[in-house]
MIDOSE-1310 file (N, C-alpha, C; in nm, 2 decimals, decimal comma, always signed):
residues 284
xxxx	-0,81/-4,01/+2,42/-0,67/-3,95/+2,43/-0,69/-3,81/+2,46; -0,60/-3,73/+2,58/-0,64/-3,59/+2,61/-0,49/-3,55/+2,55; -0,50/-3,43/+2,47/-0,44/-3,32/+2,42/-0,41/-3,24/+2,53; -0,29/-3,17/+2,57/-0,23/-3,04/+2,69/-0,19/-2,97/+2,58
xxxx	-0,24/-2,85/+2,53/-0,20/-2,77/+2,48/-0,17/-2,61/+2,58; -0,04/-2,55/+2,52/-0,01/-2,41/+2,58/-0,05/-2,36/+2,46; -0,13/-2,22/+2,52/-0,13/-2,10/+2,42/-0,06/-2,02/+2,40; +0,01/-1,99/+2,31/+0,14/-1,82/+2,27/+0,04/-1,78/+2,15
xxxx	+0,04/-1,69/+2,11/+0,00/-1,57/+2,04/+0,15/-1,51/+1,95; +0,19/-1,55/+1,81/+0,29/-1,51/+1,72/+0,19/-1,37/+1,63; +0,26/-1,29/+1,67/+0,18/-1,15/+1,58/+0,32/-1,17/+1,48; +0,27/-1,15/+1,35/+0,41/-1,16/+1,24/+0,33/-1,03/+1,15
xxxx	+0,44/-0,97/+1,08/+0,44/-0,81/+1,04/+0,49/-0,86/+0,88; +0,47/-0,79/+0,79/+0,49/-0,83/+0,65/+0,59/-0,73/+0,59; +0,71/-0,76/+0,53/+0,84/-0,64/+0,51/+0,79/-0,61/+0,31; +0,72/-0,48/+0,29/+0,74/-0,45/+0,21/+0,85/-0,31/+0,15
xxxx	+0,91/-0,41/+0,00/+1,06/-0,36/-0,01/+1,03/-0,30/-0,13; +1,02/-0,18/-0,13/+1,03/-0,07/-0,28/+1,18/-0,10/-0,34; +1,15/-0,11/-0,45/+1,27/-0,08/-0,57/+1,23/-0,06/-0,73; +1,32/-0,13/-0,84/+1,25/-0,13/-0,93/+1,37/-0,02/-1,01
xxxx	+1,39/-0,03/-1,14/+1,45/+0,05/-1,22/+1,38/+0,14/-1,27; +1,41/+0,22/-1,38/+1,33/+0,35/-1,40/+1,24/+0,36/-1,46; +1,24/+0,23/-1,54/+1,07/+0,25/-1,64/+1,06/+0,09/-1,64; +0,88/+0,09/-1,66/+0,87/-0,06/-1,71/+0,76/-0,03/-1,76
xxxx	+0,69/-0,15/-1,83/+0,65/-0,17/-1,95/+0,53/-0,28/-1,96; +0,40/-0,30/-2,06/+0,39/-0,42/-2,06/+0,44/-0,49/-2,11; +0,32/-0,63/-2,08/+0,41/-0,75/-2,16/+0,39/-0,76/-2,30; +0,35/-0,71/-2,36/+0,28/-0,66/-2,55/+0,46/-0,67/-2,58
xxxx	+0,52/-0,79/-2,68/+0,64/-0,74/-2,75/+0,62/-0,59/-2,82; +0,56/-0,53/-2,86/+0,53/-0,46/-2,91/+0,56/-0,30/-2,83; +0,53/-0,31/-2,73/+0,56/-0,20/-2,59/+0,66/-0,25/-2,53; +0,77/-0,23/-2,60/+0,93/-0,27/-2,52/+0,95/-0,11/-2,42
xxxx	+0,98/-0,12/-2,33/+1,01/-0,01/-2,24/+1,24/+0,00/-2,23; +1,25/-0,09/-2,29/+1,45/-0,13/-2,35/+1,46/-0,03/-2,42; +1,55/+0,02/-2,35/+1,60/+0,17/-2,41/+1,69/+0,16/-2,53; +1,75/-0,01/-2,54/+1,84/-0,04/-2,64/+1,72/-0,09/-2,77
xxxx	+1,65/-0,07/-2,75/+1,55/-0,14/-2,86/+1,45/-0,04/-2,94; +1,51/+0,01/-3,02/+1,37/+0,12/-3,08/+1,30/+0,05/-3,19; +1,27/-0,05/-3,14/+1,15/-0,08/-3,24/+1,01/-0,10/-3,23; +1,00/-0,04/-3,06/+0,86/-0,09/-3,06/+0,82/+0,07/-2,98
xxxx	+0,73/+0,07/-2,90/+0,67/+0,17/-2,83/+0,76/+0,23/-2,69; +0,85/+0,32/-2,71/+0,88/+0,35/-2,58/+0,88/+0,43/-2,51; +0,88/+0,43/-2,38/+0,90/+0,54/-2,27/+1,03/+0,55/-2,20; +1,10/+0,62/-2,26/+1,23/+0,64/-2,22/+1,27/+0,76/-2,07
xxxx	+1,17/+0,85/-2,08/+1,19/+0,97/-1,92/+1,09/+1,02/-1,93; +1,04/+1,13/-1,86/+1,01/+1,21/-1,86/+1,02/+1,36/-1,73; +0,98/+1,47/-1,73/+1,06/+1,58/-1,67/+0,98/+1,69/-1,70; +1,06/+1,84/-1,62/+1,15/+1,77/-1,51/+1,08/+1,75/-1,43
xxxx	+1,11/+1,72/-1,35/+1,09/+1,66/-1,19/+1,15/+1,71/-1,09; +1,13/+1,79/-0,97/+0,96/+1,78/-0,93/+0,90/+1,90/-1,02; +0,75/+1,90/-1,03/+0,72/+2,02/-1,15/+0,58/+2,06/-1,04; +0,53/+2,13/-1,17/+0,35/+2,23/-1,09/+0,28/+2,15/-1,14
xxxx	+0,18/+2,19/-1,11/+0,05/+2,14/-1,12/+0,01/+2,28/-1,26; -0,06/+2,21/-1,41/-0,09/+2,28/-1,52/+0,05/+2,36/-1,57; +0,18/+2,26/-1,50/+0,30/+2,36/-1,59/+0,27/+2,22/-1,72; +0,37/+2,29/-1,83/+0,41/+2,20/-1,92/+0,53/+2,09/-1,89
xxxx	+0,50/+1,88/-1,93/+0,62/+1,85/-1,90/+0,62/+1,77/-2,03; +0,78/+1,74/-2,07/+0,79/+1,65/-2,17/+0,83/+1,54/-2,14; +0,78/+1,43/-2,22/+0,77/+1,25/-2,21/+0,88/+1,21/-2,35; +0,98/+1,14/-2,33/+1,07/+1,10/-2,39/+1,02/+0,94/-2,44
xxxx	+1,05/+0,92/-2,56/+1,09/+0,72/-2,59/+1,07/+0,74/-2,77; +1,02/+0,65/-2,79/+1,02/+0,61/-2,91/+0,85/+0,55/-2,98; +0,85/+0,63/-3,11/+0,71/+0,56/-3,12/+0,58/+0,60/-3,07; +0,62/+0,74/-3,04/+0,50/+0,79/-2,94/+0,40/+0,83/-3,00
xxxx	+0,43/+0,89/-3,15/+0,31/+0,88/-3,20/+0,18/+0,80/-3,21; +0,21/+0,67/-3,18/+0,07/+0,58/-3,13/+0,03/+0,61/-3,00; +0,07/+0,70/-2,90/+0,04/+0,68/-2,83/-0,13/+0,74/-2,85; -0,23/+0,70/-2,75/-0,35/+0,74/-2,75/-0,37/+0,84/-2,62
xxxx	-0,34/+0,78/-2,52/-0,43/+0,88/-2,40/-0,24/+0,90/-2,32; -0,25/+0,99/-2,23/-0,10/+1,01/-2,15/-0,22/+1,03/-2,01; -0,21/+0,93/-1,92/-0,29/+0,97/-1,79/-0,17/+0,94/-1,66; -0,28/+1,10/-1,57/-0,20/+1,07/-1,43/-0,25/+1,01/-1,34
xxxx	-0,20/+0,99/-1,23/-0,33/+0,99/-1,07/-0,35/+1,09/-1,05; -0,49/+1,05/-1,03/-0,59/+1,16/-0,97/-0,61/+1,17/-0,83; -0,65/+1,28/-0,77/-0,64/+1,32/-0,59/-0,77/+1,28/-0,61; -0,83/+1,28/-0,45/-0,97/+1,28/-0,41/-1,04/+1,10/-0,42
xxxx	-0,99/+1,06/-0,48/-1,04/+0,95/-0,47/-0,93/+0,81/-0,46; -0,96/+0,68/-0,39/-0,84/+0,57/-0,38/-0,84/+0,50/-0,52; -0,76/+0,52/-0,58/-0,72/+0,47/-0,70/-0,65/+0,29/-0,72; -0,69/+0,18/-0,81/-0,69/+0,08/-0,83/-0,66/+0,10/-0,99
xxxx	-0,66/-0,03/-1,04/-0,62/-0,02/-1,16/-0,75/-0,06/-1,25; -0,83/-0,01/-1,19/-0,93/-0,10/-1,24/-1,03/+0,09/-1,24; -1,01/+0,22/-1,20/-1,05/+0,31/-1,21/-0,96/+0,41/-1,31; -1,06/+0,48/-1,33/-1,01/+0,56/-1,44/-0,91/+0,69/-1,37
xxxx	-0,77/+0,73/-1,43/-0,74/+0,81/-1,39/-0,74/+0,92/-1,48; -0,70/+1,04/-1,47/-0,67/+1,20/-1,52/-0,62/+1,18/-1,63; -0,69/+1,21/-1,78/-0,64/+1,18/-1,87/-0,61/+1,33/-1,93; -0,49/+1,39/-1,96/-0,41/+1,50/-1,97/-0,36/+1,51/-2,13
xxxx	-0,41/+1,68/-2,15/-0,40/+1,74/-2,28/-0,24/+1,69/-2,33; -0,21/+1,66/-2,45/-0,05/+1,63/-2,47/-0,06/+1,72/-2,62; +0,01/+1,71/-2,68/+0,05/+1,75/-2,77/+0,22/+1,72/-2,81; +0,15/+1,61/-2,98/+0,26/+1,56/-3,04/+0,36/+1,65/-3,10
xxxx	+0,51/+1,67/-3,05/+0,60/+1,71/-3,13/+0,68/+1,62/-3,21; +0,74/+1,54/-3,17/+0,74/+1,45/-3,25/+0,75/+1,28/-3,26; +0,79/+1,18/-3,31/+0,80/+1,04/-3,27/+0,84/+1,00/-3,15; +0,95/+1,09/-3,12/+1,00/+1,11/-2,96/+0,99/+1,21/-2,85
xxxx	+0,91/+1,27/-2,89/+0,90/+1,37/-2,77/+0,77/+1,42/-2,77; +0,67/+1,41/-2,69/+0,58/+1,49/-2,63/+0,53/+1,57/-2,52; +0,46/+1,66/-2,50/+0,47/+1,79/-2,41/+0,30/+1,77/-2,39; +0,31/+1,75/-2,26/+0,20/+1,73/-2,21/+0,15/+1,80/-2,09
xxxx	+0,00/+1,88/-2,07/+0,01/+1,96/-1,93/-0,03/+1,89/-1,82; +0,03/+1,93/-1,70/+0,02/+1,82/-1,54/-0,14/+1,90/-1,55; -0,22/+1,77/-1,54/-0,36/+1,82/-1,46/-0,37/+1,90/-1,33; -0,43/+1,96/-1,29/-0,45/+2,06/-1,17/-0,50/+1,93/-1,06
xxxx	-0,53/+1,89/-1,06/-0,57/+1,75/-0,97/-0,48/+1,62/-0,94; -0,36/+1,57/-1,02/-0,28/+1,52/-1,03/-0,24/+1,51/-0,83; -0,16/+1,37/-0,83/-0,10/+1,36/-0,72/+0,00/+1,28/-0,77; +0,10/+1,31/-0,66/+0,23/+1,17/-0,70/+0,23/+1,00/-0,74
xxxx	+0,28/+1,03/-0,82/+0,26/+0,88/-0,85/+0,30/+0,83/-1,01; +0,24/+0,69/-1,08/+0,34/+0,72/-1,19/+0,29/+0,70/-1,29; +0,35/+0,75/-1,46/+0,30/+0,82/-1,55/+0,25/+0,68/-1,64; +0,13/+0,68/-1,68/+0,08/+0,59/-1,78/+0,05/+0,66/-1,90
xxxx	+0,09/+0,58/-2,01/+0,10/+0,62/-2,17/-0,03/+0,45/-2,21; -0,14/+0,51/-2,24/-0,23/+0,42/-2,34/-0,19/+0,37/-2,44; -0,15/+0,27/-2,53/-0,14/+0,25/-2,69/-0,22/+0,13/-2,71; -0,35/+0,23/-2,74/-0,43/+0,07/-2,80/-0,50/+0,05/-2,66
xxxx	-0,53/-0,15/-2,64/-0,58/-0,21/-2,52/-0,43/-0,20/-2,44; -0,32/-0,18/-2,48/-0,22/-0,16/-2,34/-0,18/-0,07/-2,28; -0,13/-0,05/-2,17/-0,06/+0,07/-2,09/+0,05/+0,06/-2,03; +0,15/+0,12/-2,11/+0,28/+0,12/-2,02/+0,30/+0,21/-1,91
xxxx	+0,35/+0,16/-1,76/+0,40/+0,20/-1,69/+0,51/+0,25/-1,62; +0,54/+0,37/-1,55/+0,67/+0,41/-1,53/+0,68/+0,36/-1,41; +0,82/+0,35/-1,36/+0,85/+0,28/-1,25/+0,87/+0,43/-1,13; +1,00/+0,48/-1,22/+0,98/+0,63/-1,15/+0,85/+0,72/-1,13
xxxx	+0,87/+0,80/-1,04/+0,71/+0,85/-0,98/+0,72/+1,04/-1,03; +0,58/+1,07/-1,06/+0,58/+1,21/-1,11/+0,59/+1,25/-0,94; +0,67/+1,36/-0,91/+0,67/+1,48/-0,76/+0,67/+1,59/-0,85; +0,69/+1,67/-0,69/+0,60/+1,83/-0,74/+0,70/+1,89/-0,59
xxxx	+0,69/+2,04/-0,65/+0,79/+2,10/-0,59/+0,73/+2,20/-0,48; +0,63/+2,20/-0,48/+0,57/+2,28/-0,36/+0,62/+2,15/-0,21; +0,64/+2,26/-0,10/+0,70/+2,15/+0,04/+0,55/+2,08/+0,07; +0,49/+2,03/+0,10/+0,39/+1,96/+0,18/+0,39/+2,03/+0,35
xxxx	+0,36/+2,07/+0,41/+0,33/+2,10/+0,54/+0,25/+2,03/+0,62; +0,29/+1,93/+0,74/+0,20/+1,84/+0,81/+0,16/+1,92/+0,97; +0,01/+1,95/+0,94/-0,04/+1,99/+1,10/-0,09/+1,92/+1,17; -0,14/+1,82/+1,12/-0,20/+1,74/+1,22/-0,25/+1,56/+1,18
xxxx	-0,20/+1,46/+1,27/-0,23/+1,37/+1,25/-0,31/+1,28/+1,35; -0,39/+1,26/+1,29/-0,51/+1,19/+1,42/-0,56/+1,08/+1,32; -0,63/+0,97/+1,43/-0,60/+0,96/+1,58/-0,45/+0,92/+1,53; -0,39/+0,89/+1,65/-0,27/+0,85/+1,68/-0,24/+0,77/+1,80
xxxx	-0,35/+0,75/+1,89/-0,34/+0,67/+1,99/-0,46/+0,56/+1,96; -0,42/+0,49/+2,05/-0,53/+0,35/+2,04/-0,62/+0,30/+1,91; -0,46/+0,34/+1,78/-0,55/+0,29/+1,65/-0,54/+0,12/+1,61; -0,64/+0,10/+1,54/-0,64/-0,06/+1,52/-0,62/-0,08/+1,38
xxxx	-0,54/-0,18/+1,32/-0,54/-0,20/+1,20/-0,66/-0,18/+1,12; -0,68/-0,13/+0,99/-0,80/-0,11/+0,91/-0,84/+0,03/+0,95; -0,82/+0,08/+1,05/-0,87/+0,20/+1,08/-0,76/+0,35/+0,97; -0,88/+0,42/+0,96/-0,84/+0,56/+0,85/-0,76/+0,69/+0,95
xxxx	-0,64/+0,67/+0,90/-0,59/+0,81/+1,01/-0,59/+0,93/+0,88; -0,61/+1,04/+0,95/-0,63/+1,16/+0,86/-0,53/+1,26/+0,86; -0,45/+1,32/+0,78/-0,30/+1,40/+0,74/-0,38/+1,52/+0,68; -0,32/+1,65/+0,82/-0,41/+1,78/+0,72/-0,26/+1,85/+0,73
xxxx	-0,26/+1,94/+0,63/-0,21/+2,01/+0,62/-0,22/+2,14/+0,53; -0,11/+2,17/+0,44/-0,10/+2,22/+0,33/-0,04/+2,15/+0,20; -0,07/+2,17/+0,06/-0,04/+2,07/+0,02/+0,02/+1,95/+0,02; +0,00/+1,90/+0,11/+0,00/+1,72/+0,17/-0,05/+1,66/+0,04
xxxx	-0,11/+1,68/-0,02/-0,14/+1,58/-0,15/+0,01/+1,58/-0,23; +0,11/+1,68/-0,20/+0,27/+1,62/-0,26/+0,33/+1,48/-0,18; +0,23/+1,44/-0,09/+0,31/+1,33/+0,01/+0,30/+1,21/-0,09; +0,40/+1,16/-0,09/+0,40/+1,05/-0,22/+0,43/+0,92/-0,13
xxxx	+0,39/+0,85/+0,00/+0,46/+0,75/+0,09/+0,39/+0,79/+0,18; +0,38/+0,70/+0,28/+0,31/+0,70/+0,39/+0,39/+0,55/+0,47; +0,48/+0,59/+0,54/+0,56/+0,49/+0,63/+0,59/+0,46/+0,75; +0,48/+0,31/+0,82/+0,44/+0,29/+0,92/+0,56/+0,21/+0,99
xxxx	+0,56/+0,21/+1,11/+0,66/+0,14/+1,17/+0,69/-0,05/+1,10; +0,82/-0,07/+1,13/+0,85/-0,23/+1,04/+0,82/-0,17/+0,91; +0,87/-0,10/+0,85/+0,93/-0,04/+0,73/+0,78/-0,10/+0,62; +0,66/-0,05/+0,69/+0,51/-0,09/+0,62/+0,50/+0,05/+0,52
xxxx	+0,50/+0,05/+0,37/+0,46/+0,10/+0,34/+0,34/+0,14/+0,26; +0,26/+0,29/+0,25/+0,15/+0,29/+0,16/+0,19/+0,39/+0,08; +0,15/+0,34/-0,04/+0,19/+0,47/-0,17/+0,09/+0,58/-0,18; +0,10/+0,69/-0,22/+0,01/+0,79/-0,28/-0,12/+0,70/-0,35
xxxx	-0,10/+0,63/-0,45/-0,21/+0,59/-0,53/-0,32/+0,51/-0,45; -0,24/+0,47/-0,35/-0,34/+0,38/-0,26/-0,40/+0,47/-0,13; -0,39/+0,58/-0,14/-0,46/+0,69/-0,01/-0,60/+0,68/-0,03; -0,64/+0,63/+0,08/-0,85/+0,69/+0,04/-0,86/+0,81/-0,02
xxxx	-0,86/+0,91/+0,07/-0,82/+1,06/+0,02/-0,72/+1,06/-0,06; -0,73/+1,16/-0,09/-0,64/+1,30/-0,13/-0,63/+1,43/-0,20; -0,64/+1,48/-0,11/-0,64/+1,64/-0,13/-0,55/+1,74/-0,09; -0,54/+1,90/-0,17/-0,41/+1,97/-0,12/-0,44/+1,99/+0,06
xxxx	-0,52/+2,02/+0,07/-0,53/+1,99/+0,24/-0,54/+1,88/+0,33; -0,56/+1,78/+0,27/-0,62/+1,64/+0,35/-0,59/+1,50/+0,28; -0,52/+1,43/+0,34/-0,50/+1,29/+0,30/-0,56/+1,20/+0,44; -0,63/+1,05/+0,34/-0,62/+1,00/+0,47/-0,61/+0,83/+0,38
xxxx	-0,52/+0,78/+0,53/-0,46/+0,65/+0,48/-0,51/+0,55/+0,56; -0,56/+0,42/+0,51/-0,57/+0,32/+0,64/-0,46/+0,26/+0,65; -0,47/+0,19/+0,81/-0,35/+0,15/+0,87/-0,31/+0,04/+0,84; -0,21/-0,05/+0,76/-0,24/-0,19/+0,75/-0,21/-0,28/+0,79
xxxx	-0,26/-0,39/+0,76/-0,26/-0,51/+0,92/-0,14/-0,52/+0,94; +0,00/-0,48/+0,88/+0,14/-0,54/+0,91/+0,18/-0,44/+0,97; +0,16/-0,33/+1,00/+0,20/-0,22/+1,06/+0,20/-0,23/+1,20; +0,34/-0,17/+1,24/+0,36/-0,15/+1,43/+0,37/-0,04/+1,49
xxxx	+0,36/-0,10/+1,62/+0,32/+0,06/+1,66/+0,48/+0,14/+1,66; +0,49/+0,30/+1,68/+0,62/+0,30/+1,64/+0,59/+0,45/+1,55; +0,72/+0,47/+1,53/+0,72/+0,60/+1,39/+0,65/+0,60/+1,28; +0,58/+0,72/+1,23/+0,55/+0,70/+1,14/+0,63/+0,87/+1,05
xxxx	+0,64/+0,83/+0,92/+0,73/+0,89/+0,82/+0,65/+0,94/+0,73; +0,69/+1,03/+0,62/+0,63/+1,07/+0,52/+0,70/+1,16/+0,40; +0,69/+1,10/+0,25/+0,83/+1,13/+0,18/+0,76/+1,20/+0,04; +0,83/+1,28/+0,02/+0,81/+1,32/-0,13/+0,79/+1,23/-0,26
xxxx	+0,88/+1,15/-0,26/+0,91/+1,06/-0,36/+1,02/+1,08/-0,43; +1,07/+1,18/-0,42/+1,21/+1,28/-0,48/+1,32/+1,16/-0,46; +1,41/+1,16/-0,62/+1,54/+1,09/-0,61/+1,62/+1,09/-0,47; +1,60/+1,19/-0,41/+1,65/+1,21/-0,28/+1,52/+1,31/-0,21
xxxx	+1,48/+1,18/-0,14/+1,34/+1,27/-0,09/+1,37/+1,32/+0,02; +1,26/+1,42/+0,02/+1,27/+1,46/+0,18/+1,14/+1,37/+0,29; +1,20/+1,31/+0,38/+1,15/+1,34/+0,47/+1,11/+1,37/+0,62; +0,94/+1,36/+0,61/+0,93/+1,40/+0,78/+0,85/+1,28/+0,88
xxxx	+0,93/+1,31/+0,95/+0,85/+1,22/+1,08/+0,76/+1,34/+1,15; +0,67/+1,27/+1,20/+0,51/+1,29/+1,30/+0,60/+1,27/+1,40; +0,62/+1,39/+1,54/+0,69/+1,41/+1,68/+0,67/+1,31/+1,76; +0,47/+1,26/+1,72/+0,44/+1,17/+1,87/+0,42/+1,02/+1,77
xxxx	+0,48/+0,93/+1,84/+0,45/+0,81/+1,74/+0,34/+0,69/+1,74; +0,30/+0,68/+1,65/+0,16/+0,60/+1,62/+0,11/+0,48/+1,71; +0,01/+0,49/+1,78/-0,01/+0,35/+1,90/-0,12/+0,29/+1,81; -0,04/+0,13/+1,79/-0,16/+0,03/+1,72/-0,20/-0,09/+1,84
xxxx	-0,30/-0,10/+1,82/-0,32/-0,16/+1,90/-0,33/-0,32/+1,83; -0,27/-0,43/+1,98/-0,28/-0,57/+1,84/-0,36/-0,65/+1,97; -0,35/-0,78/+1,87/-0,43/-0,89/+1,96/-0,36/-0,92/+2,08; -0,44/-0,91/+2,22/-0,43/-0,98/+2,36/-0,49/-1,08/+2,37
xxxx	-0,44/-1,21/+2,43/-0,49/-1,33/+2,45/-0,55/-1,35/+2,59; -0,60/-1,32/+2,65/-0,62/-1,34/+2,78/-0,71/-1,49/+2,80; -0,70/-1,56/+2,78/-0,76/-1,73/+2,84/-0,83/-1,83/+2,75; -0,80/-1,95/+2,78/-0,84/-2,05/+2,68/-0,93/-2,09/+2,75
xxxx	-1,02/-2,21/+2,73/-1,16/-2,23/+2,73/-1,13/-2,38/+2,78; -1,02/-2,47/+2,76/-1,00/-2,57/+2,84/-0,85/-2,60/+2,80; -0,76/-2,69/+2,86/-0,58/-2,75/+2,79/-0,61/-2,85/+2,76; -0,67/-2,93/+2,84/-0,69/-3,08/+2,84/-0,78/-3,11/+2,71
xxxx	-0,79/-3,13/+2,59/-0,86/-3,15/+2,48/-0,86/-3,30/+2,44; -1,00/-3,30/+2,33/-0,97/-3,46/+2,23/-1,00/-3,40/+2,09; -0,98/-3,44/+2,03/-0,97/-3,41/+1,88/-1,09/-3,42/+1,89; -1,14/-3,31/+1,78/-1,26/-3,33/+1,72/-1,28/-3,18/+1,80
xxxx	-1,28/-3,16/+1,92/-1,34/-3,06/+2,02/-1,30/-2,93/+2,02; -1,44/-2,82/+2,09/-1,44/-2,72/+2,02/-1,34/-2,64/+2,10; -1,25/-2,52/+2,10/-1,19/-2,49/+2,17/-1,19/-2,33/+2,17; -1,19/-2,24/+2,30/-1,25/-2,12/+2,26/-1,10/-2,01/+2,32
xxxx	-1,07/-1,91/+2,26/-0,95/-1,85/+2,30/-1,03/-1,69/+2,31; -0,99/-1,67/+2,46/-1,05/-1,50/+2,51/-0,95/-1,42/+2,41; -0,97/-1,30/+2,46/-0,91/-1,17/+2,45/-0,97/-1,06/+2,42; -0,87/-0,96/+2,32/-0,93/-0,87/+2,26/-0,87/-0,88/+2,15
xxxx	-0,92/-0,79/+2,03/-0,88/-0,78/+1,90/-0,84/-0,88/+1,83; -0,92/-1,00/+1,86/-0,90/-1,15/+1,78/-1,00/-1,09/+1,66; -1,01/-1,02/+1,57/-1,10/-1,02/+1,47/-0,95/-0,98/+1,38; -0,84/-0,97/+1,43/-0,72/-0,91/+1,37/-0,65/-1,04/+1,32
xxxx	-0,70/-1,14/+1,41/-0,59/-1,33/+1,37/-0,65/-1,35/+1,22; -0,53/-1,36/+1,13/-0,59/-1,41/+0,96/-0,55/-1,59/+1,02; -0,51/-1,66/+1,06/-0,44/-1,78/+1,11/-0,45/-1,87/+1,20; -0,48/-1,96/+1,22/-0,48/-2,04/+1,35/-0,37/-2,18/+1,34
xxxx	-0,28/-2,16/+1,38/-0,19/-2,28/+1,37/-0,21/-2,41/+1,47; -0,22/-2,51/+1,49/-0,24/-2,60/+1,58/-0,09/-2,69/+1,55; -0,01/-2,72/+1,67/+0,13/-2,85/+1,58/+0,11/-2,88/+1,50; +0,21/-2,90/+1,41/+0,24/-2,98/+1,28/+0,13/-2,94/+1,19
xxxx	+0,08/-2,81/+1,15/-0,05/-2,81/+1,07/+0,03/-2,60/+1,07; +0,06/-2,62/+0,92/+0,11/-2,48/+0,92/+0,03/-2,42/+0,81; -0,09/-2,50/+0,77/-0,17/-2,41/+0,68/-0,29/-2,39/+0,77; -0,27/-2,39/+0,91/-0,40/-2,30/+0,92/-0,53/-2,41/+0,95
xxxx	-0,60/-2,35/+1,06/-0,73/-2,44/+1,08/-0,87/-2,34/+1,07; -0,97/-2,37/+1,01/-1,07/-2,33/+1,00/-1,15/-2,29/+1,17; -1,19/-2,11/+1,17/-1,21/-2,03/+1,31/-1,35/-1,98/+1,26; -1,39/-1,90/+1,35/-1,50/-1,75/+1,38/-1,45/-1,69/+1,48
xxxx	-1,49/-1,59/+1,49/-1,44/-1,48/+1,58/-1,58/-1,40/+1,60; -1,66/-1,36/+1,74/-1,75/-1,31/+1,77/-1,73/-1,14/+1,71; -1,84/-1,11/+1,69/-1,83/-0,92/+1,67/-1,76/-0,88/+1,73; -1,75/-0,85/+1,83/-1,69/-0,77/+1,90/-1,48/-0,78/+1,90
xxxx	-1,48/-0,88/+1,85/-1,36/-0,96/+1,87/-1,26/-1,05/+1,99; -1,34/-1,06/+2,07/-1,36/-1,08/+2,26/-1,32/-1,26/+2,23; -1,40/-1,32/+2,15/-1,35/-1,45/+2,15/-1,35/-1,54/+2,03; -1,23/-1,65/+1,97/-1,23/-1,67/+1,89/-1,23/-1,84/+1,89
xxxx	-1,32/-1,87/+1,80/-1,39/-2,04/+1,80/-1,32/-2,16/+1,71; -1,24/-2,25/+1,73/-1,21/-2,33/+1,65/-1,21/-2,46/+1,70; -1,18/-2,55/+1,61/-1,19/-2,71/+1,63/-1,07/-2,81/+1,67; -1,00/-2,89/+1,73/-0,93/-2,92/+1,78/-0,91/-3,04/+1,67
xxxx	-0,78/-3,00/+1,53/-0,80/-3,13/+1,40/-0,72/-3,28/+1,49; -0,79/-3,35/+1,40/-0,71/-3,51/+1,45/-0,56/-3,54/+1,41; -0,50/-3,43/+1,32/-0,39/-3,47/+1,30/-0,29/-3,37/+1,36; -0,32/-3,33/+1,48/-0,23/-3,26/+1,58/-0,15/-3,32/+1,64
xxxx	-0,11/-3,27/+1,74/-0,04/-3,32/+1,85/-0,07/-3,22/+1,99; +0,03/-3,23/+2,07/-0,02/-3,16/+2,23/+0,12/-3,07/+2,19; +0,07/-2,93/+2,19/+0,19/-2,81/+2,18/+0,15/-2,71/+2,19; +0,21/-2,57/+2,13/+0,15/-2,47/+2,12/+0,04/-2,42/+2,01
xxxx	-0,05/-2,32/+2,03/-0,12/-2,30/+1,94/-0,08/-2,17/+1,90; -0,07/-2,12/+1,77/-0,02/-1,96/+1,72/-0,14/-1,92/+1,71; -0,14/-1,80/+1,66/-0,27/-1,70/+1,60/-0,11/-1,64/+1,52; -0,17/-1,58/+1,44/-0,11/-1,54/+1,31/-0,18/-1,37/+1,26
């Protein structure tokens, strides 16, 4: 039995949606972040906002005296939750209110209170009041997903967002870099080519667009290796930048068929399953 299959190529882009109310919490009943509930550990604000770097700021909730450590993000390195960030001098005034100083290294991002093995998190993000000044962004042409673009300026370590065309965002905490002169972000695979943006994080941020806009380069298909198929058989698809396909759809098979893709990314190798049919094949 011979299979006619057409090739189309579906590039699909991923919509990530910021929101979130003003504080959250873990899951410890015990670290309620419910502003109606003072009976357990809370974080109720903190301010003001946007502040300096080594000014003094105070942290609002309830129960703060257990707290143990008050940490920020730190610049200079890409931050996970799984690395240690800036743990900052505080000093207890009292059950509800502590005055803690912004580390000199700090970047935007949001405030963690230790108690014990848990950490509550804020939803709202610490900013800073110095402008950010962008001079230069490179490369900007013929970049490929995964690839590192570099943001120099002047304090650019205030940039709290990094917003790639199709509304792709990257947060401060997730920058490879960061520093008051230099940030640098990789590009990510859902990202188009298109404007790119950059925000304070401010209740009403500011921001700025980059004049020339970001060229990403994506997968080109240029030729199949035969149409006429039988199940079982190997089937080879040209181009460029096939090392970018997470997916290979064949009819009626929407989880995907097991590929390779040469180094270079020039051509990509899969098997032709028995429970197909004769249609289009996606890349994903």
């Amino acid at each position: 039995m011979k299979l006619y299959h057409k090739l189309s190529v579906l590039l699909m882009a991923g919509l990530l949606l910021v929101g979130g109310s003003m504080l959250t919490g873990c899951d410890n009943d015990d670290l309620d972040t419910n502003p109606y509930n003072r009976g357990g550990v809370n974080l109720l604000g903190f301010g003001p906002c946007p502040l300096k770097r080594l000014d003094n700021m105070r942290i609002t909730g309830t129960q703060l005296n257990r707290v143990d450590k008050v940490l920020f993000p730190q610049g200079n390195t890409l931050l996970t939750e799984s690395t240690t960030y800036e743990e900052a001098e505080f000093h207890l005034i009292n059950n509800e209110e502590i005055e803690v100083v912004v580390p000199d290294q700090t970047v935007p991002g949001k405030l963690r209170l230790v108690v014990g093995n848990d950490t509550i998190v804020s939803v709202s993000k610490i900013t800073f009041e110095e402008t950010a000044v962008i001079e230069n962004v490179a490369p900007i042409k013929n970049v490929c997903a995964g690839d590192v673009i570099t943001i120099s300026g002047e304090f650019v370590w205030n940039i709290a967002s990094v917003t790639f065309s199709d509304y792709v965002v990257v947060e401060a905490e997730n920058f490879l870099k960061n520093t008051r002169k230099e940030i640098q972000v990789e590009v990510p695979r859902e990202a188009q080519s298109g404007e790119i943006t950059f925000s304070n994080g401010a209740d009403k941020p500011q921001i700025v667009s980059w004049p020339e806009p970001l060229e990403i380069r994506q997968t080109v298909v240029t030729g199949l290796s035969a149409e006429a198929l039988e199940f079982g058989e190997t089937i080879t698809i040209s181009g460029t930048d096939l090392n970018l396909v997470e997916k290979v759809n064949f009819p009626l098979m929407t989880e995907g068929v097991a590929f390779t893709v040469n180094a270079d990314g020039t051509q990509l190798m899969t098997t032709v399953p028995e429970t197909t049919i004769s249609g289009t094949i996606s890349l994903v």
